[in-house]
PQR file of N, CA, C, O and H, with PARSE charges and radii, in Angstrom:
ATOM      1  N   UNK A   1       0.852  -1.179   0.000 -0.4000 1.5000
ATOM      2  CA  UNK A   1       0.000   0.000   0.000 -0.0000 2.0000
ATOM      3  C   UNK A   1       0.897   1.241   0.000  0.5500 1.7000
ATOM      4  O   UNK A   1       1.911   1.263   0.697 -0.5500 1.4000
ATOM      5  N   UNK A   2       0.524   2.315  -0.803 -0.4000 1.5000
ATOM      6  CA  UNK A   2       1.433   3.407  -0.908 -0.0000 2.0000
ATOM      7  C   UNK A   2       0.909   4.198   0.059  0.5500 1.7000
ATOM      8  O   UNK A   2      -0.249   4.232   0.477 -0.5500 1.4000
ATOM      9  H   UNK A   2      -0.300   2.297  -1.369  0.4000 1.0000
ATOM     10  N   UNK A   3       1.866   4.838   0.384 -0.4000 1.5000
ATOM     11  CA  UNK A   3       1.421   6.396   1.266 -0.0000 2.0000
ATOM     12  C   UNK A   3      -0.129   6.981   1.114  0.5500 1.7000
ATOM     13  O   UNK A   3      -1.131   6.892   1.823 -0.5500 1.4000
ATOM     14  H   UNK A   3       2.807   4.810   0.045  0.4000 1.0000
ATOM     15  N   UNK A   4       0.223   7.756  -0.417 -0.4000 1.5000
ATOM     16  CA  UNK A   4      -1.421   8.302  -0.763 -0.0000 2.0000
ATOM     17  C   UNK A   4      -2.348   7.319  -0.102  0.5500 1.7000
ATOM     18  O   UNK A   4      -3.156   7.693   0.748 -0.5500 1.4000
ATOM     19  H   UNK A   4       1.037   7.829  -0.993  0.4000 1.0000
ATOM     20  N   UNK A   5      -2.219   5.796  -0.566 -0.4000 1.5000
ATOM     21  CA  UNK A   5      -3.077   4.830  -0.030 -0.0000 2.0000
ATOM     22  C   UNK A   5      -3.486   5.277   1.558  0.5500 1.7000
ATOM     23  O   UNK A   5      -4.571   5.776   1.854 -0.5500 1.4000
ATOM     24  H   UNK A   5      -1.563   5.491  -1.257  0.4000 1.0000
ATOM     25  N   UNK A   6      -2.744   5.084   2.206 -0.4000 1.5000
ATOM     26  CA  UNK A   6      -2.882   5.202   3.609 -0.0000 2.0000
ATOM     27  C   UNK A   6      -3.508   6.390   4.280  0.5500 1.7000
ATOM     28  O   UNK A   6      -4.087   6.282   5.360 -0.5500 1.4000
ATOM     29  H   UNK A   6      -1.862   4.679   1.966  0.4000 1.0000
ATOM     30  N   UNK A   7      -3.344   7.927   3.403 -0.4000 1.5000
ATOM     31  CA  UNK A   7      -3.703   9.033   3.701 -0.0000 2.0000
ATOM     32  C   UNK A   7      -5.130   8.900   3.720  0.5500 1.7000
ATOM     33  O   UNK A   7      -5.733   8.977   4.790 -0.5500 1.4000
ATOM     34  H   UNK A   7      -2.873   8.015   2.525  0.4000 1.0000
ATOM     35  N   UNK A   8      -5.859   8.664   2.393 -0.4000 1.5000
ATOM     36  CA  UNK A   8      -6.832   8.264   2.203 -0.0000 2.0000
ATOM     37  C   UNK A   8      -7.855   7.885   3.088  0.5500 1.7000
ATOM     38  O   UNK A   8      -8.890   8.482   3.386 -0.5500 1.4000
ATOM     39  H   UNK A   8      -5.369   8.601   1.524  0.4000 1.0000
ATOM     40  N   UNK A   9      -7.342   6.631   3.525 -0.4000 1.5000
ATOM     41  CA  UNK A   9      -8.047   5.902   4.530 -0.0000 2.0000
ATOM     42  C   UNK A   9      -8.176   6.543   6.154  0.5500 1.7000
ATOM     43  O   UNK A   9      -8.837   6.148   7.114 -0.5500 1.4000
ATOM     44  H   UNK A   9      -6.501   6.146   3.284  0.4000 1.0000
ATOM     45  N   UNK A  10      -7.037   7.951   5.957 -0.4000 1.5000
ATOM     46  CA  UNK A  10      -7.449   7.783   8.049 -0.0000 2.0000
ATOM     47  C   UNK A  10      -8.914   8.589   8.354  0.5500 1.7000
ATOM     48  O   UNK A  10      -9.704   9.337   7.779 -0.5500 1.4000
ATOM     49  H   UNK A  10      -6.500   8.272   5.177  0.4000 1.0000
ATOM     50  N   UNK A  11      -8.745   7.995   9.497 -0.4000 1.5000
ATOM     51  CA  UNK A  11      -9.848   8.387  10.101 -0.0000 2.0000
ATOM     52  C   UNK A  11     -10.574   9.319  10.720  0.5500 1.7000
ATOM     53  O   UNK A  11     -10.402   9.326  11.939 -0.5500 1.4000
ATOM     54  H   UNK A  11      -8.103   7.387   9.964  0.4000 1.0000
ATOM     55  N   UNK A  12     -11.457  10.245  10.233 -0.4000 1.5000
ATOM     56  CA  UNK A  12     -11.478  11.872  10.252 -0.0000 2.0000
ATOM     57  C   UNK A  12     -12.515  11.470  12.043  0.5500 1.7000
ATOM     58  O   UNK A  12     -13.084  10.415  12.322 -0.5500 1.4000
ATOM     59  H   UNK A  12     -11.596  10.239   9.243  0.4000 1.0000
ATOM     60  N   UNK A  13     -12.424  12.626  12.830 -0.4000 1.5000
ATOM     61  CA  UNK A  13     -13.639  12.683  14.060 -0.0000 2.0000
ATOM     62  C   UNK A  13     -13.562  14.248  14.333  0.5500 1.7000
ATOM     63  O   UNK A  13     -12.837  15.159  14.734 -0.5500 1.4000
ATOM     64  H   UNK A  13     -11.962  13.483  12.603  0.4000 1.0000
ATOM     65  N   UNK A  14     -15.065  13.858  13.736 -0.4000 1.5000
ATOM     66  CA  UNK A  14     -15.176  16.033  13.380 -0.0000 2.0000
ATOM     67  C   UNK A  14     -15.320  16.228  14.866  0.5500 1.7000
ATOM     68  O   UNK A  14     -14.937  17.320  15.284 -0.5500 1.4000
ATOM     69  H   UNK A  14     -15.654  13.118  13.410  0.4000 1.0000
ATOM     70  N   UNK A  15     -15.903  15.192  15.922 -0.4000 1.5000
ATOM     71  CA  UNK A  15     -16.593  15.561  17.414 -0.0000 2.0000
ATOM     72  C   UNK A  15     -14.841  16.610  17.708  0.5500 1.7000
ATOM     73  O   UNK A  15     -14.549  17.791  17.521 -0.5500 1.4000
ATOM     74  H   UNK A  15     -16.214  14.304  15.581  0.4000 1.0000
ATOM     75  N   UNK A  16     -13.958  15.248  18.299 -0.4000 1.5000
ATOM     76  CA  UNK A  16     -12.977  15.616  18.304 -0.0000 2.0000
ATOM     77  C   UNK A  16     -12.011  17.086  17.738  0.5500 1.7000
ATOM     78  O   UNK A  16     -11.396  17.894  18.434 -0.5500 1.4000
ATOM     79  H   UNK A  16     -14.195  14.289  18.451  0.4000 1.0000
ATOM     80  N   UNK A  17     -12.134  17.048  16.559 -0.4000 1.5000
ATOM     81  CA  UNK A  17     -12.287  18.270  15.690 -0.0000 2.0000
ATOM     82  C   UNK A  17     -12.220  19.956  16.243  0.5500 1.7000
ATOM     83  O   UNK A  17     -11.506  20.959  16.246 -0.5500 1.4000
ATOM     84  H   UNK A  17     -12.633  16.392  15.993  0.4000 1.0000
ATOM     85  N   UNK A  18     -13.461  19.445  16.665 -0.4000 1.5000
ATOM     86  CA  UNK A  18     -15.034  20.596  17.055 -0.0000 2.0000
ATOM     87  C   UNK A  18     -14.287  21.297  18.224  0.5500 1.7000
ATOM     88  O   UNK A  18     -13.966  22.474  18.387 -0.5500 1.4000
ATOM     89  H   UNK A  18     -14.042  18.631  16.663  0.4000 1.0000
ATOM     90  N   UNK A  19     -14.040  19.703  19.311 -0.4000 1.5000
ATOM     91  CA  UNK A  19     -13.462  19.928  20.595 -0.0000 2.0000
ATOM     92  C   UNK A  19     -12.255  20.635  20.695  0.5500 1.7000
ATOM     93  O   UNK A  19     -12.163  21.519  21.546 -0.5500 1.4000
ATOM     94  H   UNK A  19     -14.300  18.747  19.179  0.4000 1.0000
ATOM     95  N   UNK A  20     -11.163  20.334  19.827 -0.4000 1.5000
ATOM     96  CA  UNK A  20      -9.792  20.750  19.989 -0.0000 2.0000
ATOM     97  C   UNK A  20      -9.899  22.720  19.397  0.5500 1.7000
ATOM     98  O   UNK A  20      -9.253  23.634  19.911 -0.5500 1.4000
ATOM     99  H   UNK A  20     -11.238  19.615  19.136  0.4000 1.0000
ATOM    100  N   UNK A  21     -10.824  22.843  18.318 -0.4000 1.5000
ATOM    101  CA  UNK A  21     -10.687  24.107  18.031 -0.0000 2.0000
ATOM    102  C   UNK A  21     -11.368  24.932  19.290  0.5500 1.7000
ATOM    103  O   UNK A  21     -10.893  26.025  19.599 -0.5500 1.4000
ATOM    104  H   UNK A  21     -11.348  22.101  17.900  0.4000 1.0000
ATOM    105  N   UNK A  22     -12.464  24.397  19.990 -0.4000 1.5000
ATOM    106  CA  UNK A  22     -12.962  24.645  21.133 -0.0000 2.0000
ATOM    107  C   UNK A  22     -11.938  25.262  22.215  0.5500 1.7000
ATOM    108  O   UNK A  22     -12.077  26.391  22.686 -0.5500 1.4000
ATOM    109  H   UNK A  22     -12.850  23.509  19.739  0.4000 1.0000
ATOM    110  N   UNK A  23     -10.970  24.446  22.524 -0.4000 1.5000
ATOM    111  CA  UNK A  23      -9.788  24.642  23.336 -0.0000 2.0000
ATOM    112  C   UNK A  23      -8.860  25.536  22.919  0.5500 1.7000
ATOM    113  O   UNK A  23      -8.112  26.162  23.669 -0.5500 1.4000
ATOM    114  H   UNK A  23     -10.857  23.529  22.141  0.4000 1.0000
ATOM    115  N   UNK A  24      -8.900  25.621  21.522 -0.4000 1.5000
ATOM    116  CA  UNK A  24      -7.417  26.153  21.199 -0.0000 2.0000
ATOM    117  C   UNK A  24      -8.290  27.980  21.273  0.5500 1.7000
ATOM    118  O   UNK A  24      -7.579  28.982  21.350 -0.5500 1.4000
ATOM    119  H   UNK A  24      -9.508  25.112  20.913  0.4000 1.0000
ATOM    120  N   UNK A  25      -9.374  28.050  21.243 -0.4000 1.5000
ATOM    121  CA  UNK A  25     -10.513  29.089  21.058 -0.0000 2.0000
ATOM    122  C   UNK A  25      -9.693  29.792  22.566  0.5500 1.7000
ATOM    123  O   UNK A  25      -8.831  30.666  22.654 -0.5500 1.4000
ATOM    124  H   UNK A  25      -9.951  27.235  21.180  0.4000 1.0000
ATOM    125  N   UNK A  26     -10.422  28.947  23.664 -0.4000 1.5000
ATOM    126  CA  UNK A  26     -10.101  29.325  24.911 -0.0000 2.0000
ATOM    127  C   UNK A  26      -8.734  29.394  25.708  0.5500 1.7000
ATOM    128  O   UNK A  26      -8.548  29.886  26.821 -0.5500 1.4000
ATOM    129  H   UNK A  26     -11.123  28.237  23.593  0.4000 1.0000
ATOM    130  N   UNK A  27      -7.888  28.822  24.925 -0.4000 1.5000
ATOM    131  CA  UNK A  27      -6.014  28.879  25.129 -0.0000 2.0000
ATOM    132  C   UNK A  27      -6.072  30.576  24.732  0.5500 1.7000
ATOM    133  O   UNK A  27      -5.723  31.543  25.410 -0.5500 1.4000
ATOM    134  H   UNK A  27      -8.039  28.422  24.021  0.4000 1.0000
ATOM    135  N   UNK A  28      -6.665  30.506  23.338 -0.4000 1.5000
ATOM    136  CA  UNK A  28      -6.093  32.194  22.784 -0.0000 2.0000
ATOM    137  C   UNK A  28      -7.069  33.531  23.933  0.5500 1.7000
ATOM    138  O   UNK A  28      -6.804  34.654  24.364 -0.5500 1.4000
ATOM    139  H   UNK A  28      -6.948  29.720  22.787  0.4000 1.0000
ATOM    140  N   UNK A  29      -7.823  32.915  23.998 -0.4000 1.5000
ATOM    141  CA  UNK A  29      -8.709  33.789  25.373 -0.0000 2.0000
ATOM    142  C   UNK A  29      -7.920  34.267  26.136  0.5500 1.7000
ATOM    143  O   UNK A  29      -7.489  35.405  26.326 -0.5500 1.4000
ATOM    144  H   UNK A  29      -8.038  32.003  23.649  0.4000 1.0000
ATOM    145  N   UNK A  30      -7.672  32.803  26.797 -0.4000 1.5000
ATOM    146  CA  UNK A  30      -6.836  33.067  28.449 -0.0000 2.0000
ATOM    147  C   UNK A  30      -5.587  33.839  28.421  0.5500 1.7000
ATOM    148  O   UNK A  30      -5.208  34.508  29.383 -0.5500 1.4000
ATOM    149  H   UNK A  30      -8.022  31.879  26.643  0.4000 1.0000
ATOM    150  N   UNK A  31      -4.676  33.699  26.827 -0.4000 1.5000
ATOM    151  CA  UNK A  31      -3.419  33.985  27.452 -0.0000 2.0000
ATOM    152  C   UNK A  31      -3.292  35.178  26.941  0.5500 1.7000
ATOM    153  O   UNK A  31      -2.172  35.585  26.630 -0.5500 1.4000
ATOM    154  H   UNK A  31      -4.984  33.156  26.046  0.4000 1.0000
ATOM    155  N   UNK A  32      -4.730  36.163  26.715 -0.4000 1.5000
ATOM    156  CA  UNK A  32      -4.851  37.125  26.261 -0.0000 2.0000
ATOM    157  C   UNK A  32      -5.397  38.157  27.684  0.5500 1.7000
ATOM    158  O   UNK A  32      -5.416  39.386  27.608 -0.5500 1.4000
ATOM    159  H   UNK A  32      -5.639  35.833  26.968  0.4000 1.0000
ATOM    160  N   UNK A  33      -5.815  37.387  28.936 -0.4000 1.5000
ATOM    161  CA  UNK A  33      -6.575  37.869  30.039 -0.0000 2.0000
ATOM    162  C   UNK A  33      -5.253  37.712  31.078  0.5500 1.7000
ATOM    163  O   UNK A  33      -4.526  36.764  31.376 -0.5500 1.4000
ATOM    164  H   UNK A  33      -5.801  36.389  28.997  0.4000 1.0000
ATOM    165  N   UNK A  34      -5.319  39.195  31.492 -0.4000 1.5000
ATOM    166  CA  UNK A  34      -4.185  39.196  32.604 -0.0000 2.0000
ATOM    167  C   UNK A  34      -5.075  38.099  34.206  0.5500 1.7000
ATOM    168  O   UNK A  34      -4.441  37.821  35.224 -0.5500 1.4000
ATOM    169  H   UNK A  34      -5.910  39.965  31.250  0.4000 1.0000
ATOM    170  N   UNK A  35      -6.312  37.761  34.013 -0.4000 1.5000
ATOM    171  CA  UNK A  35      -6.924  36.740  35.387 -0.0000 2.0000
ATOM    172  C   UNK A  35      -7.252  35.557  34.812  0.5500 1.7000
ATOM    173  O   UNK A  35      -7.513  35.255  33.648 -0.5500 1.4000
ATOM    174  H   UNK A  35      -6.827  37.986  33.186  0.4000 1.0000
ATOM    175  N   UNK A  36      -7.196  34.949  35.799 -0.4000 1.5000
ATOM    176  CA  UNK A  36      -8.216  33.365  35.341 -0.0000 2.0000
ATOM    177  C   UNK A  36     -10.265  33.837  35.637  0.5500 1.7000
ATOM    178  O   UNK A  36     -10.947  34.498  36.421 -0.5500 1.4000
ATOM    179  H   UNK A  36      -6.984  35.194  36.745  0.4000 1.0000
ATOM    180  N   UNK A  37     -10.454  32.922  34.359 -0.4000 1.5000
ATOM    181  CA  UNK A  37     -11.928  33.217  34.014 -0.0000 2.0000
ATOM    182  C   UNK A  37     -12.412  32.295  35.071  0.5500 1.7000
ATOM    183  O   UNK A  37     -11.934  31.340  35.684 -0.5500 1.4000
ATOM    184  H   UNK A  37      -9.900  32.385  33.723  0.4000 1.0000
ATOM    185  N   UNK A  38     -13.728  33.044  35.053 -0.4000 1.5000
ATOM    186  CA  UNK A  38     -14.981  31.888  35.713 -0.0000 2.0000
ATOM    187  C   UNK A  38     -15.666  30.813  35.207  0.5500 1.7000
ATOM    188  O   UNK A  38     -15.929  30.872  34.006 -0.5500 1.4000
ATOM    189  H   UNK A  38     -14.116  33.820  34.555  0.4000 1.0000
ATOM    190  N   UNK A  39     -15.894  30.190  35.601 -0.4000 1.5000
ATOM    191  CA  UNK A  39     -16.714  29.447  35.107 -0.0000 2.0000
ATOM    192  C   UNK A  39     -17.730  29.802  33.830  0.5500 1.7000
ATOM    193  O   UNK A  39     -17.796  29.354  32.685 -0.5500 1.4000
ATOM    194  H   UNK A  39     -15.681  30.142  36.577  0.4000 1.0000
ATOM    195  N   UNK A  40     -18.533  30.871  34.594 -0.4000 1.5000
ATOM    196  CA  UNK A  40     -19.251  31.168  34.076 -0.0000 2.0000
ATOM    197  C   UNK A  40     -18.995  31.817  32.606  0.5500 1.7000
ATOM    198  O   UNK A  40     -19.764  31.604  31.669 -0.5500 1.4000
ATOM    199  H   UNK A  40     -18.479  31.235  35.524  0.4000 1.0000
ATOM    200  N   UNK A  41     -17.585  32.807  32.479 -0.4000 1.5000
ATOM    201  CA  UNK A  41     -16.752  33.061  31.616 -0.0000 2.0000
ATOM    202  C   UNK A  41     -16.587  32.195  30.553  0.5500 1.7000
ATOM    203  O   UNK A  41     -17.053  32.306  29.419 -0.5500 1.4000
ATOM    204  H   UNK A  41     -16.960  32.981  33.240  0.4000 1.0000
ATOM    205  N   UNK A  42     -15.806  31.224  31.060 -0.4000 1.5000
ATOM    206  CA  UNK A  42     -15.626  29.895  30.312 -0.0000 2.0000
ATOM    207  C   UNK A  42     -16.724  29.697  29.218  0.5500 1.7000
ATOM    208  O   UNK A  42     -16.736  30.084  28.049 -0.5500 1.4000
ATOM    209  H   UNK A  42     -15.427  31.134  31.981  0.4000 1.0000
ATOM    210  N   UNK A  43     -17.667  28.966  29.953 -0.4000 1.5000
ATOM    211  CA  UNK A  43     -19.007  28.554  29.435 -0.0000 2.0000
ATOM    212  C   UNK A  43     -19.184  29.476  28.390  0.5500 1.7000
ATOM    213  O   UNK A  43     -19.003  28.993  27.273 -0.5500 1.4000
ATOM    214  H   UNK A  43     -17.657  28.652  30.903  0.4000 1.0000
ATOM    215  N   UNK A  44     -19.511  30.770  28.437 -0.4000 1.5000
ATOM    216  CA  UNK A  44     -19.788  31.781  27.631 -0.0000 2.0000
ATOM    217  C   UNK A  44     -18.816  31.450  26.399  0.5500 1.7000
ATOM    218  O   UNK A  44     -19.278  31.009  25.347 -0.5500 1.4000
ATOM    219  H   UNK A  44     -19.658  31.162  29.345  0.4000 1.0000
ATOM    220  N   UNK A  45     -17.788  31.627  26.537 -0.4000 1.5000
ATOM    221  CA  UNK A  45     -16.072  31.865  25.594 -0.0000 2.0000
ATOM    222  C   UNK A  45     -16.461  30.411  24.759  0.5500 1.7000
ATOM    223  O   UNK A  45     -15.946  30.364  23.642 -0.5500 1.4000
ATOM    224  H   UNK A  45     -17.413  31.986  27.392  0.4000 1.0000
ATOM    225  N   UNK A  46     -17.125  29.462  25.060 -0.4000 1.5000
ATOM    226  CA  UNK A  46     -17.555  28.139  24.406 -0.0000 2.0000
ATOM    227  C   UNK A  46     -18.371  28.126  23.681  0.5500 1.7000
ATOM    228  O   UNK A  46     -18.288  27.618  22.563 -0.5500 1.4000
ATOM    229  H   UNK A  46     -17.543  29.501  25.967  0.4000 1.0000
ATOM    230  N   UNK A  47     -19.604  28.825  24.263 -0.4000 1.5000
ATOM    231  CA  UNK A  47     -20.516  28.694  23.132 -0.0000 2.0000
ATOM    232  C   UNK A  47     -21.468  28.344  23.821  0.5500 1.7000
ATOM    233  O   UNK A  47     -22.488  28.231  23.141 -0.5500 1.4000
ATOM    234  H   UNK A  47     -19.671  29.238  25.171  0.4000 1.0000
ATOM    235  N   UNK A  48     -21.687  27.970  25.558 -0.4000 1.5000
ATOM    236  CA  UNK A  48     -22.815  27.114  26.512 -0.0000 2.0000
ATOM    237  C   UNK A  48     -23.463  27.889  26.480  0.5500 1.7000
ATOM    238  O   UNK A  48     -23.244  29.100  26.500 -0.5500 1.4000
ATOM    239  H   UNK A  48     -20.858  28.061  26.110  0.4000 1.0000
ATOM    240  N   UNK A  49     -24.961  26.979  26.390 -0.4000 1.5000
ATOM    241  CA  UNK A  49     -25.666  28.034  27.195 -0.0000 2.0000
ATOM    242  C   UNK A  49     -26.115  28.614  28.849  0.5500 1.7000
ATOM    243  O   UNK A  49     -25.382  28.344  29.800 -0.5500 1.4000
ATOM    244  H   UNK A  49     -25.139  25.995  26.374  0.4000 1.0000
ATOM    245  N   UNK A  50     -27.115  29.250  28.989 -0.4000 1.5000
ATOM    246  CA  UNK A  50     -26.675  29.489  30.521 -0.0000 2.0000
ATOM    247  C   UNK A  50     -27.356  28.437  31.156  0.5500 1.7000
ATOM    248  O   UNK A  50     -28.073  27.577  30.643 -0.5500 1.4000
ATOM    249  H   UNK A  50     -27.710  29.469  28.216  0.4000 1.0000
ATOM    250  N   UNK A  51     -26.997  28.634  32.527 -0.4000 1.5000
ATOM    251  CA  UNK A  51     -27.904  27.279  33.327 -0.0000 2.0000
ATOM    252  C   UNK A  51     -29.201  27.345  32.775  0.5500 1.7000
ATOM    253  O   UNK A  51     -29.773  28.374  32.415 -0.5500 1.4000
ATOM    254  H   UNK A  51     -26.415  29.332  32.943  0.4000 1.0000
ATOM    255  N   UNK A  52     -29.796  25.763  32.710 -0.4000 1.5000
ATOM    256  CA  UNK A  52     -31.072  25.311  32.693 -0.0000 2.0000
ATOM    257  C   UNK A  52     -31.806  25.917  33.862  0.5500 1.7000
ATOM    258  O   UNK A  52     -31.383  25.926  35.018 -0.5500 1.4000
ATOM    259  H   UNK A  52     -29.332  24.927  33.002  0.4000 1.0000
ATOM    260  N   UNK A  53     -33.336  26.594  33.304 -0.4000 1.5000
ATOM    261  CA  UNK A  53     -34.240  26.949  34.329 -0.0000 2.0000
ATOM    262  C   UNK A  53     -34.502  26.275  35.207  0.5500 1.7000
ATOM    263  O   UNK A  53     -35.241  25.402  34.752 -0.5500 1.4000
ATOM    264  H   UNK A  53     -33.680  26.586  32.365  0.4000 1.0000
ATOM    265  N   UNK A  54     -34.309  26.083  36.522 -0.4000 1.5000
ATOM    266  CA  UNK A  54     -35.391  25.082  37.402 -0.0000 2.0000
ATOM    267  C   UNK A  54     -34.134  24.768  38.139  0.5500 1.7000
ATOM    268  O   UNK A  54     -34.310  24.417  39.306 -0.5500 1.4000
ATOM    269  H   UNK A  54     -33.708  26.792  36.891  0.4000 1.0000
ATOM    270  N   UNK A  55     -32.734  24.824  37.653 -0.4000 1.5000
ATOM    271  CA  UNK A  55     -31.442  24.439  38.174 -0.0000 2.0000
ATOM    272  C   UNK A  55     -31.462  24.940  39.944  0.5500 1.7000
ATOM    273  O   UNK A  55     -32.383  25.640  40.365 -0.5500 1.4000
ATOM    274  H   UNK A  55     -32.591  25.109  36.705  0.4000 1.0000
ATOM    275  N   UNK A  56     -30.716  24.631  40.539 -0.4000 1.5000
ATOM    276  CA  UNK A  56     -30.415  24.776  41.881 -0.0000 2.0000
ATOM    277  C   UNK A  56     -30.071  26.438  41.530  0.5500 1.7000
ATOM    278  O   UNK A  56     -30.863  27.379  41.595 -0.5500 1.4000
ATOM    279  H   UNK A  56     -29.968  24.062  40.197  0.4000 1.0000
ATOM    280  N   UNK A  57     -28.973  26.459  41.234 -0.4000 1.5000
ATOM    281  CA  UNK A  57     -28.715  27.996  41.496 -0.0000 2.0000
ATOM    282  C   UNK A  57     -29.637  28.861  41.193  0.5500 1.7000
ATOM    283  O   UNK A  57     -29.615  29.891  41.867 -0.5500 1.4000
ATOM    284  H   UNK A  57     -28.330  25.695  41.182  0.4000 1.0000
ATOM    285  N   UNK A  58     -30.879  28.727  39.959 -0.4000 1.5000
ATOM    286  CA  UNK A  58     -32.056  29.383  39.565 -0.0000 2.0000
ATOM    287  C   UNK A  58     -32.679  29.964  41.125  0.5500 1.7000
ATOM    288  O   UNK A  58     -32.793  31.136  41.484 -0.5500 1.4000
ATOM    289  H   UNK A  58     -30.897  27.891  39.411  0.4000 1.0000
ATOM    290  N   UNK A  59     -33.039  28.654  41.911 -0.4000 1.5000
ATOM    291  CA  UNK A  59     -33.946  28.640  42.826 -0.0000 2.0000
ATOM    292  C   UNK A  59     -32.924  29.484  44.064  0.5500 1.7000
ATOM    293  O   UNK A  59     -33.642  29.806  45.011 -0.5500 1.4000
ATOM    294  H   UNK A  59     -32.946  27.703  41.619  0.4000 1.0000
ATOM    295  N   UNK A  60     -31.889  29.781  44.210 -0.4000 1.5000
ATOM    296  CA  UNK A  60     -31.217  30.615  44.935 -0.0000 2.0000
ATOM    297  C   UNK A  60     -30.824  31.977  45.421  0.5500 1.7000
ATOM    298  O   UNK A  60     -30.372  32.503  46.438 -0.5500 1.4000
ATOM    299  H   UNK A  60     -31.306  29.520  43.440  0.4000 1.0000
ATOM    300  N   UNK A  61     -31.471  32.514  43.404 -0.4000 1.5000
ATOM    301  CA  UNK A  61     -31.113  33.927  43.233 -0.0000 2.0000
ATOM    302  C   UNK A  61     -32.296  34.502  43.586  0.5500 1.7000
ATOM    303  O   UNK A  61     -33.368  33.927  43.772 -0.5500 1.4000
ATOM    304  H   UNK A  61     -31.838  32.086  42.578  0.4000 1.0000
ATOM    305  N   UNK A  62     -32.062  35.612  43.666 -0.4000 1.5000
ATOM    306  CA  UNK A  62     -32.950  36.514  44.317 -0.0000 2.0000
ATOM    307  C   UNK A  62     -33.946  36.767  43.535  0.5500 1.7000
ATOM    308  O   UNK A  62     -33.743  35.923  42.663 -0.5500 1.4000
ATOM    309  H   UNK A  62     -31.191  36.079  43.515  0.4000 1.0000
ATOM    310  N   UNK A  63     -35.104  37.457  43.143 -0.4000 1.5000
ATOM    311  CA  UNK A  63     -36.045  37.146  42.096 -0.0000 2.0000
ATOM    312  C   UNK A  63     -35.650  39.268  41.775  0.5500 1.7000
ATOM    313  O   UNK A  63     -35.402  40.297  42.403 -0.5500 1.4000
ATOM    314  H   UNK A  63     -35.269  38.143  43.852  0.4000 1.0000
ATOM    315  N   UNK A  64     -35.838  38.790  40.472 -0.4000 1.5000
ATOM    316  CA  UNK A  64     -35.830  40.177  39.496 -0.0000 2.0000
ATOM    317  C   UNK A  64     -37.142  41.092  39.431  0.5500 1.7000
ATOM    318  O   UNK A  64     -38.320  40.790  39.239 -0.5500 1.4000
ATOM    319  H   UNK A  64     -36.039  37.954  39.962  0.4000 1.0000
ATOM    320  N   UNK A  65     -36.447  42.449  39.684 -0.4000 1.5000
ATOM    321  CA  UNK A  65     -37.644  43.499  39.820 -0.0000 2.0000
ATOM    322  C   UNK A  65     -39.036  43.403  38.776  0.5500 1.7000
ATOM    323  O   UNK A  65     -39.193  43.450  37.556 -0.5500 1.4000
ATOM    324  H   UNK A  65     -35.491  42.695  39.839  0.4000 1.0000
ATOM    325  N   UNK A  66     -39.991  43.233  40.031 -0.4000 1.5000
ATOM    326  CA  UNK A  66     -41.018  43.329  39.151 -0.0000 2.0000
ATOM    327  C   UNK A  66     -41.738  41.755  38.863  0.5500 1.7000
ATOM    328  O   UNK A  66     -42.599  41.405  38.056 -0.5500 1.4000
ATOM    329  H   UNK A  66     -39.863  43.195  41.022  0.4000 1.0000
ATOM    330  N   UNK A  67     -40.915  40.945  39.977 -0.4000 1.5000
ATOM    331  CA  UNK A  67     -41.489  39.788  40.091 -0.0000 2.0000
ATOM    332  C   UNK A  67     -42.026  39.225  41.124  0.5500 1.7000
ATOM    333  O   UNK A  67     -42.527  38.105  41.026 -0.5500 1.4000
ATOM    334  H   UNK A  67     -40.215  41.228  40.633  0.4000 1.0000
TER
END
């Protein structure tokens, strides 16, 4: 089997992919921020969304004017 042959055949994993540009996203973030991010930061800089309604911390916060 030749080279080309072998190129051919490997094995692509876009998940993987997805993930590493994900990271390399948040490497160029961080070493651009004189602090370390939050969590919550993080999440954002990814692409998450925010906590699910009904979550523990939901039921913690204080309720918003007008509610």
């Amino acid at each position: 089997m030749t080279p080309e042959e072998e190129r051919s055949g490997d094995l692509l994993d876009v998940a993987l992919a997805d993930e590493i540009e994900l990271v390399s996203d948040l490497v160029v973030a961080a070493s651009s921020s004189p602090r370390h991010f939050t969590p919550d930061e993080v999440d954002e800089l990814l692409g998450i969304p925010g906590e699910a309604a009904g979550s523990p911390a939901d039921a913690s916060a204080p309720p918003a004017p007008g509610e």
